[in-house]
N, C-alpha and C positions, 0 to 999 in steps of 0.2 A: 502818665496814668498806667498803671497796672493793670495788667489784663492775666484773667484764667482761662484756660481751654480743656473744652470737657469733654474733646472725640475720641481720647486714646483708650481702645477694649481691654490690652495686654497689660502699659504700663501707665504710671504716673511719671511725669517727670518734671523736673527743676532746672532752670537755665538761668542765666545773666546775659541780656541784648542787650548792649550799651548800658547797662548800670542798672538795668529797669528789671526788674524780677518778675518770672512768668512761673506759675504752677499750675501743671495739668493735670487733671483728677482723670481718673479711668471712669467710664461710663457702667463698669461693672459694679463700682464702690457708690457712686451716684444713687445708680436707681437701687441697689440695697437686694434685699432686706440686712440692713447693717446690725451692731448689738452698740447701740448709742447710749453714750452717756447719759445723766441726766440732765433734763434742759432747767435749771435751776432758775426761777423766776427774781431772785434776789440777789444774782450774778447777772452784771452790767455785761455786754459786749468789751468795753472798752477795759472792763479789769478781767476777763480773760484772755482777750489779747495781749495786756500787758503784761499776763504772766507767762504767756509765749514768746512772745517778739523779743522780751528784753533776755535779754544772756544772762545767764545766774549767777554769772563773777562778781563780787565784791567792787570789782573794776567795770562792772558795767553801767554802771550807773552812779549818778550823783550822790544819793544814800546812802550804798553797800546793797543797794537792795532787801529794803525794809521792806516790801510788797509781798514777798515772797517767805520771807522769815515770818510773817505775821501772821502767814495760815495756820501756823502752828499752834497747840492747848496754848504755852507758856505764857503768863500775863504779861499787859505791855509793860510792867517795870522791871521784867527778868531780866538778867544777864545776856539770854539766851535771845531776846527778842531787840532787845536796846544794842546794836551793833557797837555805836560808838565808847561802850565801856573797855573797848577790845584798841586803845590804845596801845603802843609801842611802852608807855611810861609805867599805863597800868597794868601791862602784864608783868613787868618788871618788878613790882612790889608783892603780884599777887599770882602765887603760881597756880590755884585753881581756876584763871580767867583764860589758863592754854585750854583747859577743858571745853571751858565754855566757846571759847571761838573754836574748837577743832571739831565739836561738834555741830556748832552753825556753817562751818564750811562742810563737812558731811550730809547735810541735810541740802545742801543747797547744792550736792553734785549730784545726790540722787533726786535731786527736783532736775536740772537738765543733763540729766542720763535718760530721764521719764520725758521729759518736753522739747529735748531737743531736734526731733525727727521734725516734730508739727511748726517749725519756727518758720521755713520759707513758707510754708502753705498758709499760717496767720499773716504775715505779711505781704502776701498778696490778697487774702481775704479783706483784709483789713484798711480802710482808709487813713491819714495821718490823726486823723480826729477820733478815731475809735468806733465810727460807723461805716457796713460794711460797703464792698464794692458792691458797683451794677451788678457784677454776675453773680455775685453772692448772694445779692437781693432776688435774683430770680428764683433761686433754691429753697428760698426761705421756709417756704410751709414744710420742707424736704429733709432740711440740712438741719442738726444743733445747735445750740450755740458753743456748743463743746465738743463739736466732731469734726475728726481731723482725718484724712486719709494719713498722711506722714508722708516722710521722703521715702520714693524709691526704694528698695534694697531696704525699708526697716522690717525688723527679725523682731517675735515675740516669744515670750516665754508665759505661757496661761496656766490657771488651774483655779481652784475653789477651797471657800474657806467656809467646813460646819460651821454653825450656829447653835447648836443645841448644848455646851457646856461653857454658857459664858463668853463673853467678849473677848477679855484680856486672852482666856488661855485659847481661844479662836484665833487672836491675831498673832499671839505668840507661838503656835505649837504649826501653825498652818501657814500663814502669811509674809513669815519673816525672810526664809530661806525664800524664797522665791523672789526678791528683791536685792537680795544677795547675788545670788549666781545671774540674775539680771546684768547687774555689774560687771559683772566678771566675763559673760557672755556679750556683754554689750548689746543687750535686748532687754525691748519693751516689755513691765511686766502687769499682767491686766487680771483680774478678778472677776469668777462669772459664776453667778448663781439663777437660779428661775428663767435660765433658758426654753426655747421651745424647740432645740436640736441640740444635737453632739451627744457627749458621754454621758450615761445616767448621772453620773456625780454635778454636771452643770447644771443639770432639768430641777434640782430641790432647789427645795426655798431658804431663804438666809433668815430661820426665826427669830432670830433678835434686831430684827426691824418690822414696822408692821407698815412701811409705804406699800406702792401699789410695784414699786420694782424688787419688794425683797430681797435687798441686798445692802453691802456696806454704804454705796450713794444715797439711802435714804438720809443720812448722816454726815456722812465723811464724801470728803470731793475725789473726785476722780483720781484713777490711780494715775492717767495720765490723758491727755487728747485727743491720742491715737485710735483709732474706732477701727475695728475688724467687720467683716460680713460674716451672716451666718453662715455662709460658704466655708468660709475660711477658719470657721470653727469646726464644722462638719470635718473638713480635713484634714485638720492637725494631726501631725505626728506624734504619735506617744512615746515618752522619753523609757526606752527599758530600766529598768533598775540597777543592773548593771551599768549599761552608761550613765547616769545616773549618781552611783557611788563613787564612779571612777571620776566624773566631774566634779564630786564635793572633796575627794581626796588628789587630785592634780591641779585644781581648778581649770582643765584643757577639757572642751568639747571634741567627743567622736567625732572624727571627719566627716563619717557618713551624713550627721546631722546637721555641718555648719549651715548648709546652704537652704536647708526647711527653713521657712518662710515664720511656719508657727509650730513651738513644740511645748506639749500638753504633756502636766505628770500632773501627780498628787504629793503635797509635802508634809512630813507629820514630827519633821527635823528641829529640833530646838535646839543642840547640844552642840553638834558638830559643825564646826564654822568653816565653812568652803572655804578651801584653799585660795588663793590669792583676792582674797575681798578687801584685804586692806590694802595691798598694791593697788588694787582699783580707786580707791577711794583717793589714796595720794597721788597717781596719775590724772584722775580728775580736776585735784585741787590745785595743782602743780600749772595747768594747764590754767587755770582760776587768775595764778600771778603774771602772768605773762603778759608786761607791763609794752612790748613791742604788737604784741596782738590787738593790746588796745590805744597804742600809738600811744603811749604817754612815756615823755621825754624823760630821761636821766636825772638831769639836774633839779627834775620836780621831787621837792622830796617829800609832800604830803597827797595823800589821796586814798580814798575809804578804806579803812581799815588798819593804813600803816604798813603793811604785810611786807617788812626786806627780808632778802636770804636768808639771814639768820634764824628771824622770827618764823618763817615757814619752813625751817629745819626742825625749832623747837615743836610746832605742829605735828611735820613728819615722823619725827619719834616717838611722839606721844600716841598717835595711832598705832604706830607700826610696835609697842610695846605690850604683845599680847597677854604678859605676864600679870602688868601691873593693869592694863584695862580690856579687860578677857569678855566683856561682856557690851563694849560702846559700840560697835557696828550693828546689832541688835536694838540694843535700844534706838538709835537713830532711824533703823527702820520702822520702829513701831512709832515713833515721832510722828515721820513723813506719811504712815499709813492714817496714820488718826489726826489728821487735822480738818478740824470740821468745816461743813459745808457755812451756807451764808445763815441756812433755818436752823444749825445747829446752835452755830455764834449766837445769834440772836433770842435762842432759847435761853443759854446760857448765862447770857446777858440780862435779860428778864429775873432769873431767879437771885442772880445773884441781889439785882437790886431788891429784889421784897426781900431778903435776906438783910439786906445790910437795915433797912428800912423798919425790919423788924424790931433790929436790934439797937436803935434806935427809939424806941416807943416803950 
């Protein structure tokens, strides 16, 4: 049985007794006031967890992890969403199918670059059946179903994205870069509008939503699990501009700052692509094939995706070829930012059918 323990004031921490996983939440994170996700009524327990607990590798699962691809707009007969087009045979006939998988493997490191902190804390939350522990049930009225303190030692990168010129050029001129140097920083990156603390830029509202949280979760799912306190907003570190620049053209954060906990800027960057984002992205992925990590033997020669040396060299290039695709780390982030909640799908899904329905009649 899993057990969580909720006395530590300072830290949280993570350990393995004999195989058994323990996670200890601080009592500072507990009683809050936190800046919590939303509790989505049409998000199951058991399909959030599973979009925690399970490892984003292609290798980690029986599918390639089709759970996880599927939050995304792309319809289920895409390229982008159907994994197993991404054959060894058929990328060989078709060279825009490198695309297609290098970009589902980019979306799927910045899905656990964002998820990865909350993965011991979901599985201790979590029972094998997808309902939660005793000590989680005691929290209930308290706790989300999408709030996560995270591991120990996880580092954010915050900020806010207007509302008033539009979606697209909202998630493009504001939201992008900050997902980027997430990467590259190896921190969480979280979105905060219609706060009731911190910097005046977090206090407005996000007018192109009109739920009750004003913000992109009326819509689109959480940037990530990880849940900060208003505390911990109040204190954030502000990124100078100078560091800053220096970090979009080195991709190397000031020392002064490694060790802030949380560091707050504002981004209005569309153009310039922080230095080592795509290193990021293939150290990720790199780390995705690593067929001893997930115990699978040599002589196996089939298992999701196909992905040998070579085939994840052809990958490697293709990101790392800023020449020829100057613009794919971007897009992949505005992917991973817009993929809709369960009331979006569902919307979605609605119109499309009086649509077809119409056209039909």
């Amino acid at each position: 049985m899993t057990t969580i323990v909720s006395n530590n004031e300072e830290e949280s921490t993570v350990h393995d007794v004999n195989s058994i996983l323990e996670f200890t939440n601080t009592k500072a994170w507990l009683d809050g006031p936190r800046l919590s996700n939303a509790n989505e009524t049409l998000m199951t327990e058991k399909q959030i967890g599973s979009l925690i607990i399970m490892d984003s590798s292609p290798l980690g699962s029986a599918d390639g992890n089709k759970e996880v691809l599927s939050l995304s707009l792309c319809p289920n007969n895409s390229n982008f969403w159907d994994w197993r087009t991404s054959s060894k045979k058929a990328l060989e006939k078709n060279e825009m199918n490198i695309k297609s998988l290098s970009v589902r493997l980019m979306f799927l490191a910045i899905h656990e670059s964002q998820h990865r902190p909350a993965r011991a804390e979901a599985m201790a939350r979590y029972n094998e059946n997808g309902s939660r522990s005793n000590f989680t049930s005691n929290f209930a009225s308290n706790l989300g179903k999408f709030d996560f303190e995270c591991d120990p030692g996880t580092k954010y990168i915050i900020t806010t994205i207007p509302g008033g010129d539009g979606l697209g050029h909202a998630i493009r001129n504001y939201a992008t870069e900050p997902l980027l140097l997430g990467l590259i920083t190896r921190r969480v990156v979280l979105f905060f509008t219609n706060t009731s603390v911190g910097h005046a830029r977090f206090k407005k509202k996000f007018w192109l939503t009109s739920c009750d949280r004003r913000d992109l979760q009326c819509k689109f799912m959480p940037m990530s699990p990880c849940v900060i306190t208003e505390q911990e907003l109040v204190n954030a570190t502000e990124l100078p501009k100078e560091v800053l620049k220096t970090l979009r053209l080195t991709g190397k954060l000031d020392e002064a700052y490694e060790d802030k906990k949380v560091l707050s800027y504002f981004s209005s960057n569309y153009l310039i692509e922080p230095k080592g984002t795509r290193d990021a992205f293939v150290s990720i992925i790199a780390s995705f094939n690593n067929r001893e990590r997930f115990r699978i033997k040599k002589d196996i020669p089939s298992y999701p995706w196909n992905i040998d040396d070579e085939l994840l060299q052809r990958v490697n290039d293709y990101i790392l070829d800023f020449k020829a695709n100057g613009w794919i780390p971007w897009h992949v982030a505005i992917m991973y930012i817009m993929r809709p909640n369960a009331l979006l799908k569902e919307e979605l899904s609605n119109i499309i059918k009086k649509a077809f329905l119409r056209a039909l009649i």
